[in-house]
C-alpha positions as CSV (number, residue, x, y, z in Angstrom):
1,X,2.2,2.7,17.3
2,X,6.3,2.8,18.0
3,X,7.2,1.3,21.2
4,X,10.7,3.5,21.0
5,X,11.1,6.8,21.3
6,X,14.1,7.1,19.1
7,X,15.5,4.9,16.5
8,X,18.3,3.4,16.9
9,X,21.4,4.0,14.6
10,X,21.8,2.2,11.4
11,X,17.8,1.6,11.5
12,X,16.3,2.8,8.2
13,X,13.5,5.5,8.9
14,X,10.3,5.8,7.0
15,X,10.1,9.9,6.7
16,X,8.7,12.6,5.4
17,X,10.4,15.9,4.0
18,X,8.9,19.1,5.3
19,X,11.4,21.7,4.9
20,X,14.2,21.8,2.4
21,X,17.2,24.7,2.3
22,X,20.5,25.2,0.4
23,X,22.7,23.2,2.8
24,X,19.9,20.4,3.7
25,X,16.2,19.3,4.9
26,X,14.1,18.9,8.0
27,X,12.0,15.3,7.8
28,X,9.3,14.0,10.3
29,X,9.8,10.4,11.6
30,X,6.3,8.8,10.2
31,X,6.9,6.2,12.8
32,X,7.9,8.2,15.8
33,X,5.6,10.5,16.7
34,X,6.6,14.3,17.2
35,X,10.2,13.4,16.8
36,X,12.4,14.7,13.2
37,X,15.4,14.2,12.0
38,X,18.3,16.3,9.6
39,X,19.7,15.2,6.2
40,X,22.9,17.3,5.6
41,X,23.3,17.7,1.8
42,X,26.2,15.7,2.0
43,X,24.1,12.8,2.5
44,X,21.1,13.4,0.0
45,X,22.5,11.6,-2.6
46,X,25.7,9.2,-3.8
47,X,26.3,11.4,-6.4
48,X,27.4,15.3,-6.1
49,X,24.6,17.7,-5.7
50,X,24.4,21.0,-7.2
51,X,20.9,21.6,-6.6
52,X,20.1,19.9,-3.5
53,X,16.1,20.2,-5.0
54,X,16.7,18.1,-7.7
55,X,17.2,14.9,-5.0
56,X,14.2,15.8,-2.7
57,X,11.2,18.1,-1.9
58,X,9.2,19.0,0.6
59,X,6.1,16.3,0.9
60,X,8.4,13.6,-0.3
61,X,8.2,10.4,1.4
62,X,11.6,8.1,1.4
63,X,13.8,6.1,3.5
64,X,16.7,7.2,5.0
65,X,18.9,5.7,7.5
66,X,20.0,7.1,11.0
67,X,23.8,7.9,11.7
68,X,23.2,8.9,14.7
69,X,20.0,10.6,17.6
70,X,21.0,13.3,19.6
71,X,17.5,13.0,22.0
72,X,19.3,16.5,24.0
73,X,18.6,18.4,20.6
74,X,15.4,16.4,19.7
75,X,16.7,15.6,16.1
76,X,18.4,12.5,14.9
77,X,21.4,12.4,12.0
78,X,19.5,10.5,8.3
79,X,21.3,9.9,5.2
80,X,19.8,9.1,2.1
81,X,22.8,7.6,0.8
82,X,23.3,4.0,-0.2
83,X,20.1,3.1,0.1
84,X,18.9,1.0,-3.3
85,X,16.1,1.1,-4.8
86,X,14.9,-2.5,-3.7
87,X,15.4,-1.3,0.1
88,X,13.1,1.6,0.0
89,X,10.7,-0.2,-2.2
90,X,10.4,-3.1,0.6
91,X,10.7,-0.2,3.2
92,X,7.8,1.5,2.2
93,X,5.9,-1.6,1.7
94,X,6.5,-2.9,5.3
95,X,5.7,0.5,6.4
96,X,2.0,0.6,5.1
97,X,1.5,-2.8,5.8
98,X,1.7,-1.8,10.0
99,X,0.2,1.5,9.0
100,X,-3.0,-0.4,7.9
101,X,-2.3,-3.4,10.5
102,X,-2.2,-1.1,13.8
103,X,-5.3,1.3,12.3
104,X,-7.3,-2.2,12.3
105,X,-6.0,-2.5,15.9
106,X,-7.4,0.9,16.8
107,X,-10.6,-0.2,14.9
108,X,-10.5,-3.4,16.9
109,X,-9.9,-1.5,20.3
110,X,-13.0,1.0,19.3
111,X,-15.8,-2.1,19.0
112,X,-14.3,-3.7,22.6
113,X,-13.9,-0.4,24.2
114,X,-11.1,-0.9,25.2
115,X,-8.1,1.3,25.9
116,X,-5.5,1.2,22.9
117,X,-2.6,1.5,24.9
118,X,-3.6,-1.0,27.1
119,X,-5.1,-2.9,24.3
120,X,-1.7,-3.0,22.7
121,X,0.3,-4.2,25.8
122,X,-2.5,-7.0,26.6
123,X,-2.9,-8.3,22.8
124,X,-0.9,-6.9,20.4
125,X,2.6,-7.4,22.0
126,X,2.1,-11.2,22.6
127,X,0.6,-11.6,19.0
128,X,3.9,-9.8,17.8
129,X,6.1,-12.2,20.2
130,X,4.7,-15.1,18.2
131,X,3.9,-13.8,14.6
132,X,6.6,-11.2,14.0
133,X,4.4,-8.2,13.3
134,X,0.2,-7.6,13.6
135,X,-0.8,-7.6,10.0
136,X,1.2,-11.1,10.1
137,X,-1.7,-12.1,12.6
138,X,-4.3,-11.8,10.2
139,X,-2.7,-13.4,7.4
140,X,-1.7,-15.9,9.3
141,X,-5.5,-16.8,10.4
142,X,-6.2,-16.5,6.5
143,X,-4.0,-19.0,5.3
144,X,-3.6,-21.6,8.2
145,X,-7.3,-21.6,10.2
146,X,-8.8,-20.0,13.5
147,X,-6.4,-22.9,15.3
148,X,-3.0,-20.6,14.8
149,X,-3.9,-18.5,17.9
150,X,-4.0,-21.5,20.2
151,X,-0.8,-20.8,21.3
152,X,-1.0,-17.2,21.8
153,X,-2.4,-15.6,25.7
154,X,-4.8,-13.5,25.3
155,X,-8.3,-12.7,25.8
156,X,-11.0,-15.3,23.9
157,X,-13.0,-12.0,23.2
158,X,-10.1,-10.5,21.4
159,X,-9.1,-14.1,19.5
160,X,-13.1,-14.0,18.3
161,X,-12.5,-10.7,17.6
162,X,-9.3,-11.3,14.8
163,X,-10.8,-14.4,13.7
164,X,-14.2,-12.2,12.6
165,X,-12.2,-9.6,11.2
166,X,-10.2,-11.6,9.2
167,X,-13.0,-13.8,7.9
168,X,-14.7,-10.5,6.6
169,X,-12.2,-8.5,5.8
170,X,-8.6,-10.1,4.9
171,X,-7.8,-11.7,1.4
172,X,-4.0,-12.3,0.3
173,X,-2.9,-11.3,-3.1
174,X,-1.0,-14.0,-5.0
175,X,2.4,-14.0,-5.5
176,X,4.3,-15.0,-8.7
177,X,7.3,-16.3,-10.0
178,X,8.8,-16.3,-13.2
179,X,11.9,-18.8,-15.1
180,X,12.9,-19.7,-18.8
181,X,12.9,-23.3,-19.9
182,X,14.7,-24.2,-23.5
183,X,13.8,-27.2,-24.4
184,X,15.5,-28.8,-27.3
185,X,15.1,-32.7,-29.5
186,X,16.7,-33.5,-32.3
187,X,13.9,-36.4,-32.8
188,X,12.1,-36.6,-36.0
189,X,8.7,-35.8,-33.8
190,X,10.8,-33.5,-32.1
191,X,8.2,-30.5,-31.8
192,X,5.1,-32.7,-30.6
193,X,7.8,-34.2,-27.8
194,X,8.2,-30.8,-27.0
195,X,4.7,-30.1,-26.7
196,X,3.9,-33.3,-24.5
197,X,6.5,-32.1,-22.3
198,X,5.0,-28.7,-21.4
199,X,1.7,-29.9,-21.3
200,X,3.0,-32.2,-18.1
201,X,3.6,-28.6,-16.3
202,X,0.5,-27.0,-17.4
203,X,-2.5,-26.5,-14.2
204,X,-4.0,-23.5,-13.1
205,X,-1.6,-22.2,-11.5
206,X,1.1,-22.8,-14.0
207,X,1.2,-21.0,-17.4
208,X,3.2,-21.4,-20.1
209,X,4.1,-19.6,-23.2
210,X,6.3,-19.4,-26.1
211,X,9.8,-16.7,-26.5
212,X,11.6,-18.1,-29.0
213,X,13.1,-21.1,-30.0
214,X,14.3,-22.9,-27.5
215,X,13.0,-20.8,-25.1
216,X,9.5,-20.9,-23.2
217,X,8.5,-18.4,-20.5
218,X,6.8,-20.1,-17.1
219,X,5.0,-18.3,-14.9
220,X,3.7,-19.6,-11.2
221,X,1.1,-18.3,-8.7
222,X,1.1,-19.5,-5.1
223,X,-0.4,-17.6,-2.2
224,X,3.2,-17.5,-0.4
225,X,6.6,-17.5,-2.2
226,X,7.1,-20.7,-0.8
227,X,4.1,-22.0,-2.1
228,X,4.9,-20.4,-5.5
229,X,8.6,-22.1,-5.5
230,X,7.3,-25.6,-4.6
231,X,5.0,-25.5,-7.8
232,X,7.7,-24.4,-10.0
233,X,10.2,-27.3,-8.9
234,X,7.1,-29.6,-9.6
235,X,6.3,-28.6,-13.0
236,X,10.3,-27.8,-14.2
237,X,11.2,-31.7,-12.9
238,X,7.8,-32.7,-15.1
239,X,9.3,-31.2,-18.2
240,X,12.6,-31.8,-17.3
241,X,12.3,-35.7,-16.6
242,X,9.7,-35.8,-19.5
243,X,12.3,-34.6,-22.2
244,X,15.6,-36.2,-21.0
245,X,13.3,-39.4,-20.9
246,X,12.5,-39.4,-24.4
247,X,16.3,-38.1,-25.8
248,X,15.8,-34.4,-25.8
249,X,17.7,-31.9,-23.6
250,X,16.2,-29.2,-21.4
251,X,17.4,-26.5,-18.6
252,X,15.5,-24.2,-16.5
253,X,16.8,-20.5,-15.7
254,X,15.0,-18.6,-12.8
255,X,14.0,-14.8,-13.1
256,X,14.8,-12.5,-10.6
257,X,11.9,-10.1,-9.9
């Protein structure tokens, strides 16, 4: 459900190729119904293209970004240029997540017979004023209680209605973080100080394992990244404090993922 007509320049797009010639390729805005836009071989790829069919095909799904919407000739400008793989990855991934988010609307709309369009100016626009997006709504119920739409106006029915849902239908996936502690003692008992130390880290959520000397992998789960981070400062400064307490040395290196 796009509220725009057209995207706006600069925006990146999610699309879909349908047509692909010698000089460029026709793609369907996935989030703007009935509209397409052009990618001029020139902007395919960073790189010089001899065969323009070696960067995309027809069926493809990407991200591009818009240089410019020309709504007189119903096509907007893309480029598929300078676009990382990191940005598409997250793209896409916010892409399905209000794909799935605004088919549970419809759903929603179905079992109150009520009028999507409508349905979507009523409740979903006022959820989206205070939680960012729709699936956020959800997720949101899941992880802080019923009580988070006590500041949002609309309809008791529909707040019944998202709190049901969820409660049914709504889990969220863990999320984990990864570092590298080296740990290091020049202490007779050196290896069982070592030992003590990690086993001050070590819960459930917090797992442990052997590289190579110095070095010692530690994972984290949390529910949120936020969460995730807060147990990883916890159980470095355990190991941390535990070895620098007792004459050894330590450091802690975060991985990027």
């Amino acid at each position: 459900m796009s509220r725009k007509e057209w995207p706006e320049t600069g925006e990146l797009v999610v699309i879909k190729i349908k047509r692909v010639s010698h000089y460029g390729a026709i793609a369907e805005l996935l989030e703007y119904p009935g509209k397409e836009g052009f990618i001029h071989i020139s902007n395919v790829a960073n790189s010089w293209v001899k065969n323009i069919r070696s960067f995309v095909s027809e069926g493809q799904v990407r991200v591009a970004s818009v240089i410019r919407v020309n709504p007189d000739k119903r096509i907007a400008d893309l480029s598929l240029r300078k676009i990382s793989a990191q940005q598409e990855k997250r793209r896409l991934s916010d892409w399905k997540r209000k794909k799935r988010a605004n088919k549970i609307f419809e759903n929603l709309c179905k079992k109150l017979k009520e009028d999507p369009e409508k349905a979507y100016a009523k409740v979903a626009e006022p959820l989206i004023d205070v939680f960012g997006d729709l699936y956020s709504v959800f997720e949101n119920i899941k992880l802080n209680g019923p009580e988070v739409l006590d500041a949002v106006k609309i309809p008791e029915k529909w707040k019944k209605l998202l709190i049901e849902y969820t409660n049914e239908n709504i889990s969220i996936p863990e999320v984990e973080i990864k570092g590298v502690l080296t740990l290091t003692s020049t202490a007779p008992d050196g290896v069982d100080l070592i030992k003590k130390a990690l086993l001050k880290a070590k819960s459930n959520n917090v797992n442990i394992y052997y590289i190579s000397a110095p070095r010692y992998a530690i994972e984290v789960k949390g529910k949120t990244y936020q969460e995730a981070e807060k147990r990883m400062e916890k159980a470095v400064a355990s190991v941390v404090d535990y070895m620098k307490k007792h004459g050894g040395e330590a450091s802690f290196e975060r991985i990027k993922t």
